[in-house]
VMD Tcl script that draws the C-alpha trace (Angstrom):
set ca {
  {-18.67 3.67 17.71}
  {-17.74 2.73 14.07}
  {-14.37 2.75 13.70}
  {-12.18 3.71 10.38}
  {-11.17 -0.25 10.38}
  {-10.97 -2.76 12.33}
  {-8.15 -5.74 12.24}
  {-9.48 -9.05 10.77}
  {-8.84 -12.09 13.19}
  {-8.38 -15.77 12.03}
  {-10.02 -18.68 13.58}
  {-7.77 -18.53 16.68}
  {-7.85 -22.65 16.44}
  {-6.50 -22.66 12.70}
  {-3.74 -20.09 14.21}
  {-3.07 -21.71 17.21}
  {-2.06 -25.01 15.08}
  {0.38 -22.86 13.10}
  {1.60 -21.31 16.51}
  {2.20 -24.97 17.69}
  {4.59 -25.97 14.66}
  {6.71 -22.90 15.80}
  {6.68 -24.25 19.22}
  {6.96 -27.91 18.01}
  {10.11 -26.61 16.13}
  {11.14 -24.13 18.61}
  {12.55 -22.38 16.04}
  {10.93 -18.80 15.92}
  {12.70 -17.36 13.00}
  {15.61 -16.84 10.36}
  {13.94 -18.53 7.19}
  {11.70 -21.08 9.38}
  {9.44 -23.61 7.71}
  {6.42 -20.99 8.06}
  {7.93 -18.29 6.14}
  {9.05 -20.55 3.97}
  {5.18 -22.24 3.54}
  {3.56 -18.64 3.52}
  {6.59 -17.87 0.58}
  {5.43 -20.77 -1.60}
  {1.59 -20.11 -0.78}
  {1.77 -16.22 -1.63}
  {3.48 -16.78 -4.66}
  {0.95 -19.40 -5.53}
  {-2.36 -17.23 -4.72}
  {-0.59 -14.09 -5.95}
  {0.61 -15.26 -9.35}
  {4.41 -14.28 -9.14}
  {7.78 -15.35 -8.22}
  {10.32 -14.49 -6.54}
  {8.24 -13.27 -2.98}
  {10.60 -12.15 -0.08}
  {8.77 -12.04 3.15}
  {9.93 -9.52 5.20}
  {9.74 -7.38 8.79}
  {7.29 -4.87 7.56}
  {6.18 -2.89 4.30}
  {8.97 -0.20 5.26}
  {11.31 -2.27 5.50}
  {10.37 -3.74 2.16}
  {10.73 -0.37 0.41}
  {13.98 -0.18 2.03}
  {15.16 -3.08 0.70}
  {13.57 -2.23 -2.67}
  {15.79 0.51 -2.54}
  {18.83 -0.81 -1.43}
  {18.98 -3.76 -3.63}
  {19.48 -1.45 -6.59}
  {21.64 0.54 -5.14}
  {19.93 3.86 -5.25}
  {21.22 7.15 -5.50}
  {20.52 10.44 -5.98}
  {16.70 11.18 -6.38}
  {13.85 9.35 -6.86}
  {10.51 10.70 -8.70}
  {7.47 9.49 -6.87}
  {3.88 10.81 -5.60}
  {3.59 13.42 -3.18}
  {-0.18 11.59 -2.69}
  {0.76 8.47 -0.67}
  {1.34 7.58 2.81}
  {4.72 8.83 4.37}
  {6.52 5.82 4.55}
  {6.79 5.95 0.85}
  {9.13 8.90 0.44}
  {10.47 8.43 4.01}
  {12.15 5.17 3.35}
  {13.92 7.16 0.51}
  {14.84 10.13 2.43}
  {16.42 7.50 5.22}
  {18.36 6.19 2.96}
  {19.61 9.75 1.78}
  {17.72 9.42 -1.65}
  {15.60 12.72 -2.06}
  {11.96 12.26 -3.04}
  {11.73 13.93 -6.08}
  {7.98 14.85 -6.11}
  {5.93 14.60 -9.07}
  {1.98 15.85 -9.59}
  {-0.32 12.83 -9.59}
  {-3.45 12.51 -12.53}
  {-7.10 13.94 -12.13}
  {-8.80 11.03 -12.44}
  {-7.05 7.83 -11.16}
  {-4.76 10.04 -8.26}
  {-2.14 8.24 -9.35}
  {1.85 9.35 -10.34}
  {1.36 11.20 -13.35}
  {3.49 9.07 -16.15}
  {3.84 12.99 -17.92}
  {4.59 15.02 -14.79}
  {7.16 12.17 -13.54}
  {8.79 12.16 -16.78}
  {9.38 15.88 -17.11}
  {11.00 15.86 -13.08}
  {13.40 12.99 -14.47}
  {17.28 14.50 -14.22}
  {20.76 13.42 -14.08}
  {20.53 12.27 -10.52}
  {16.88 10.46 -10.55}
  {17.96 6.72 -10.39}
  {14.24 5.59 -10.05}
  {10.40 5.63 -10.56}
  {8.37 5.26 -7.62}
  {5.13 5.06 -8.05}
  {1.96 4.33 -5.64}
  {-1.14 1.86 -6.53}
  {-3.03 4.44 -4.82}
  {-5.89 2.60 -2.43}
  {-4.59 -0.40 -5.25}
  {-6.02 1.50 -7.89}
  {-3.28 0.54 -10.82}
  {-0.89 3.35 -12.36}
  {-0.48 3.04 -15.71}
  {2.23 1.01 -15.96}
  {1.99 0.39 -19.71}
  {3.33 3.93 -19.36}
  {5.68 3.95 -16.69}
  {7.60 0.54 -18.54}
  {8.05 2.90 -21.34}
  {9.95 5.39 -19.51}
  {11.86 2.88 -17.67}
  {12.96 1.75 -21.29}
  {13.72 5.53 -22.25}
  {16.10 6.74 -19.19}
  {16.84 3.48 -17.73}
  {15.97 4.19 -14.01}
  {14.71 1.72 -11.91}
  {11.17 1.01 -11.35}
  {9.91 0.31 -8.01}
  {5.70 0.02 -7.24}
  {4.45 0.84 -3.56}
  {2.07 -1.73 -4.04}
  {0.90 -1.72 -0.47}
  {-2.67 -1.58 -1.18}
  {-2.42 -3.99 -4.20}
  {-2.71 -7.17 -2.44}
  {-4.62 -9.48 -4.91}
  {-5.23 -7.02 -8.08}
  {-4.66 -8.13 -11.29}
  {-4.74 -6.02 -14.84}
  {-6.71 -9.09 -16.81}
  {-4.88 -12.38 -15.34}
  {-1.74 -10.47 -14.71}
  {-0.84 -9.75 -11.44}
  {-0.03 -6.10 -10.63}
  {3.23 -6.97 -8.40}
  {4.59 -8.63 -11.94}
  {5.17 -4.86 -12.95}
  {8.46 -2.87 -12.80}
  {11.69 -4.14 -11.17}
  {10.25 -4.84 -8.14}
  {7.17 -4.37 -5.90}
  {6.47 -4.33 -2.42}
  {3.81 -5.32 0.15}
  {2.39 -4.00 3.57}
  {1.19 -6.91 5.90}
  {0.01 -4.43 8.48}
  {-2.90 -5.21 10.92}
  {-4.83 -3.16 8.88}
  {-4.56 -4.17 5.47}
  {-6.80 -6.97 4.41}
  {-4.08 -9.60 4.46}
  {-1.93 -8.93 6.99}
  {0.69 -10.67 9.73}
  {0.22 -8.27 12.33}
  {3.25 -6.84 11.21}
  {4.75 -8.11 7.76}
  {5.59 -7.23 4.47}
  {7.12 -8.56 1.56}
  {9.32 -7.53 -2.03}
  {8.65 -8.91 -5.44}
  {11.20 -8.80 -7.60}
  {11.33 -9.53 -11.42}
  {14.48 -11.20 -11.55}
  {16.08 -13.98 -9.33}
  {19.09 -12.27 -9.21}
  {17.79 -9.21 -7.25}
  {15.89 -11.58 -5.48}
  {18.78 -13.45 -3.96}
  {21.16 -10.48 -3.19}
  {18.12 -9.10 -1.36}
  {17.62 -12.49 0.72}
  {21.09 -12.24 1.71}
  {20.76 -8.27 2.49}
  {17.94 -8.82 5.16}
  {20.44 -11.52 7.28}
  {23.25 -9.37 7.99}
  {24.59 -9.77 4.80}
  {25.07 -14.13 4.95}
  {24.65 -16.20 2.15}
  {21.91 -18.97 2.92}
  {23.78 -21.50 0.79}
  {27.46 -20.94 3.03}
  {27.37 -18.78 5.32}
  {29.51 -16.37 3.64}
  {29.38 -12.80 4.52}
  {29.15 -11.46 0.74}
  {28.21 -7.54 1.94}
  {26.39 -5.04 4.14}
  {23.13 -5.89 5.48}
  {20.52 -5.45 8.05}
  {18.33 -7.64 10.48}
  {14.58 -7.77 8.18}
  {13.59 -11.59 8.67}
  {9.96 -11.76 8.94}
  {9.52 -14.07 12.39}
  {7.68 -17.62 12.30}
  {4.47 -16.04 14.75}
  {4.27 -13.75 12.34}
  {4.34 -15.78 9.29}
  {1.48 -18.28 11.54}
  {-1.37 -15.49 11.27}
  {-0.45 -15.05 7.83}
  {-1.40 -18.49 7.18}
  {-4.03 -18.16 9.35}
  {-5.75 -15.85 7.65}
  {-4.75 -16.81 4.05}
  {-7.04 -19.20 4.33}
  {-10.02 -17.26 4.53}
  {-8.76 -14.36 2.15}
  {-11.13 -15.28 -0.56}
  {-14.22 -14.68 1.84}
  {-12.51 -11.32 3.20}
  {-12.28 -10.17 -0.44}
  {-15.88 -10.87 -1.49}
  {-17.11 -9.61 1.87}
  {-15.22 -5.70 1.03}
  {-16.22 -5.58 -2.59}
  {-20.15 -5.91 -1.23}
  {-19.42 -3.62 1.19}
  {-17.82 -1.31 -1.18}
  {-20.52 -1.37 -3.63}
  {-23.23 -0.88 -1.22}
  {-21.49 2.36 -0.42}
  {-21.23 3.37 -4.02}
  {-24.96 2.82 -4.71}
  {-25.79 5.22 -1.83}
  {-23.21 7.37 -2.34}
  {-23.04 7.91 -5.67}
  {-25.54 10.58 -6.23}
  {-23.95 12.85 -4.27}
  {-20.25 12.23 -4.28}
  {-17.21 11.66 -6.54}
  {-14.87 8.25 -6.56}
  {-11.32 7.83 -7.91}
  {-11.46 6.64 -11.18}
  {-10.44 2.90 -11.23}
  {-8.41 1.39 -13.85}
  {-10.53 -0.21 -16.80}
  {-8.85 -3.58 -16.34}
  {-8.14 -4.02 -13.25}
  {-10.21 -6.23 -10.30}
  {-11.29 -4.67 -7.21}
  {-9.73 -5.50 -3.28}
  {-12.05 -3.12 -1.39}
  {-9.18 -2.04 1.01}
  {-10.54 1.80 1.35}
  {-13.30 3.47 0.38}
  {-12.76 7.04 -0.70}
  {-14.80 9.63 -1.13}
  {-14.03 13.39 -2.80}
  {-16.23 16.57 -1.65}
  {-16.39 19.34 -3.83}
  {-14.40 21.71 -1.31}
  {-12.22 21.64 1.71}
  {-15.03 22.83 3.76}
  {-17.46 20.60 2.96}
  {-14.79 17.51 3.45}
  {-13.82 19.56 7.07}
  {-17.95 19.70 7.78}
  {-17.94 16.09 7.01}
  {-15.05 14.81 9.19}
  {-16.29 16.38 12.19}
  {-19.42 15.53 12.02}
  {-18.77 11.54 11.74}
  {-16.88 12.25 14.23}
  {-18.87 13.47 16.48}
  {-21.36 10.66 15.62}
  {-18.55 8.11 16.66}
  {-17.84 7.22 13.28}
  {-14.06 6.93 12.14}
  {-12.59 9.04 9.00}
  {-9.33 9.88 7.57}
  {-7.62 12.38 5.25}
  {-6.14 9.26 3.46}
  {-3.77 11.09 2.26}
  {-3.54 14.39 3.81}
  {-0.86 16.90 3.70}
  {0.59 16.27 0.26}
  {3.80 15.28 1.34}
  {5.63 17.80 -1.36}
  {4.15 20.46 1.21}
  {6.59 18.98 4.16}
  {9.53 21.07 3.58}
  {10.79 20.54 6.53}
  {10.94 16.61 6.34}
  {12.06 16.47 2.92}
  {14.75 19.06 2.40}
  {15.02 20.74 -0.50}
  {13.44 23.25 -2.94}
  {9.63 23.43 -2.71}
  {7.79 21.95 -5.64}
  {4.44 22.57 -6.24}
  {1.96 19.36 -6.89}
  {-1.76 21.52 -7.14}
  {-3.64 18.03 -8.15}
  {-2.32 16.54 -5.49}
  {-2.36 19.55 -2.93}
  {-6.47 19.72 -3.97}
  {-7.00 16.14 -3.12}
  {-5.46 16.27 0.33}
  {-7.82 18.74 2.02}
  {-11.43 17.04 -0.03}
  {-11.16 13.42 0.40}
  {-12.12 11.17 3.12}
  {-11.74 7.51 3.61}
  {-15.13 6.01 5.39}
  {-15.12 2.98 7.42}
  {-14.36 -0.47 5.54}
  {-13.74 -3.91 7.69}
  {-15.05 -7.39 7.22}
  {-16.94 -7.27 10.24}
  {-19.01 -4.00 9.11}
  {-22.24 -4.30 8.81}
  {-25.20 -2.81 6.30}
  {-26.48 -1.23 8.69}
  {-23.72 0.40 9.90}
  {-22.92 1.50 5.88}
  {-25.78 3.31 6.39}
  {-25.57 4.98 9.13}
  {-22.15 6.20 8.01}
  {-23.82 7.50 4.45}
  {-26.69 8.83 6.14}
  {-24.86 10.76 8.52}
  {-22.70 12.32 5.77}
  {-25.00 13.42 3.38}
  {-26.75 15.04 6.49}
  {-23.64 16.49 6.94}
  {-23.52 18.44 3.61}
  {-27.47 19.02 4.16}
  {-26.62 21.21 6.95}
  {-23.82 22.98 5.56}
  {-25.83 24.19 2.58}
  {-28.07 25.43 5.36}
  {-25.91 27.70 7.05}
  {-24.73 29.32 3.99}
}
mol new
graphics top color blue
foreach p $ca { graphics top sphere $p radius 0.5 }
foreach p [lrange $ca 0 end-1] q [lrange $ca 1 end] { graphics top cylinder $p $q radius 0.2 }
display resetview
């Protein structure tokens, strides 16, 4: 069995020292001395300010979101996971769907200008598998219609466009720390804001509402503390993060060189660096992306639609008129992510490459 991905695990010493602290301490969360340390070292390794760790990468859209006080609509990519337009649609903000580029699969800075209206009160776009939108054009409709600008930069851990950091962009950008992303807490996220401001009122938002410096109940708010065990395995594994990062880009390029003769990649931003958190691959059809998936499959070999439907097609989940996203719609049922963990081996990279292009082999002959 080769599975999609696998979670990477710290040395459980290193952890278990962190664990101790907590226990040391016995105090297991609201803004302990670990969230506070893996604050000041994410900011530090990451190249911003203003970091908010919090519950999980939902909840960080959520507070995104709520921070600004959204309303309304919001534009964003129908080609992203679900939590993306879910977290608006929970909040009563309607996803206002957008077609995404040819090339980079990214929100479409055209197409999302053009679905702007008098309700939109956002942008929210997707670093698709951390591939960077074009944010040089998104800041320049932010300056023409003043909406906020929010990045689902869940897959952007570590990318930079030159020496700039891609969760600088925008008003605000937010982080999955999900066992399977490459830096994770087992369950984490976090917010980046631009401004201290919205950085403070959200600190106060995910504590019921309580001002840190007295206590003072200054609004609404909601329980999203990130917890000190969870804030110990992200120091844990901070620690090696360098290593996981060079170990996924050889990966990743190992699949390109035997991949590349037969298959199509996303088009990757010019500037930007390279995380390695998926590797996806487009087929020229449906059926030869259907052929594909069940034949890893039946090799043992994990695979996923990453990101399949196109979520403008779930009318039932976001009410509203239909709209119709054909870039995005075409990319749903032809792409496949292929198995990419630190602990993967070459030899399993080729197994999963030879096993696909066998897969198209036999397709062309049964036609």
């Amino acid at each position: 069995m080769i599975p999609l991905n696998k979670p990477y695990l710290p040395d459980q010493n290193r952890y278990q020292q962190y664990l101790q602290t907590a226990f040391d301490s016995q105090r297991l969360t609201n803004d302990g001395p670990l969230v506070q340390q893996l604050k000041a070292a994410l900011e530090q390794y990451l190249g911003v300010k203003y970091l908010l760790p919090v519950v999980n990468g939902t909840m960080a859209l959520q507070l995104a979101y709520k921070t600004f006080n959204l309303k309304g609509n919001a534009v964003t990519t129908p080609y992203s996971f679900i939590a993306t337009s879910s977290s608006l649609q929970w909040l009563n903000i309607h996803p206002n769907f957008a077609d995404i580029e040819t090339k980079s699969l990214n929100l479409c800075p055209d197409k999302a200008l053009a679905a702007i209206n008098r309700e939109t009160s956002a942008l929210v776009p997707v670093h698709v598998y951390g591939n960077p939108c074009d944010v040089e054009a998104f800041e320049r409709i932010k300056a023409k219609t003043k909406v906020k600008l929010i990045y689902d930069a869940s897959h952007a851990f570590g990318i930079k466009l030159g020496e700039r950091s891609i969760l600088s962009y925008g008003d605000a950008s937010t982080l999955s720390f999900h066992a399977t992303k490459l830096f994770h807490c087992v369950e984490g996220g976090a917010v980046i804001f631009n401004k201290e401001k919205d950085y403070r009122k959200a600190a106060r938002m995910i504590n019921f509402g309580i001002a840190p410096e007295n206590g003072h109940i200054s609004g609404p708010g909601i329980n999203g503390k990130m917890s000190e065990l969870h804030a110990a395995m992200g120091l844990a594994l901070l620690g090696d993060i360098d290593n996981i990062l060079a170990r996924r880009n050889q990966l990743f390029d190992y699949y390109k060189t035997l991949l590349c003769p037969y298959f199509e990649f996303p088009l990757w931003h010019h500037e930007a660096s390279q995380n390695a958190i998926y590797f996806p691959v487009i087929f020229k059809s449906a059926a030869d992306c259907n052929q594909a998936f069940l034949t890893l499959k039946k090799q043992g070999i994990g695979s996923r639609r990453y990101f399949s439907p196109s979520l403008n097609t779930l009318t039932d989940t976001f009410s509203g008129q239909s709209v119709s996203c054909p870039v995005s719609e075409g990319y749903a049922q032809r792409l496949l992510c292929l198995p990419l963990y630190f602990d993967l081996t070459e030899e399993e990279v080729e197994e999963v490459c030879s096993t696909l292009i066998n897969s198209l082999a036999l397709k062309q002959e049964n036609r």
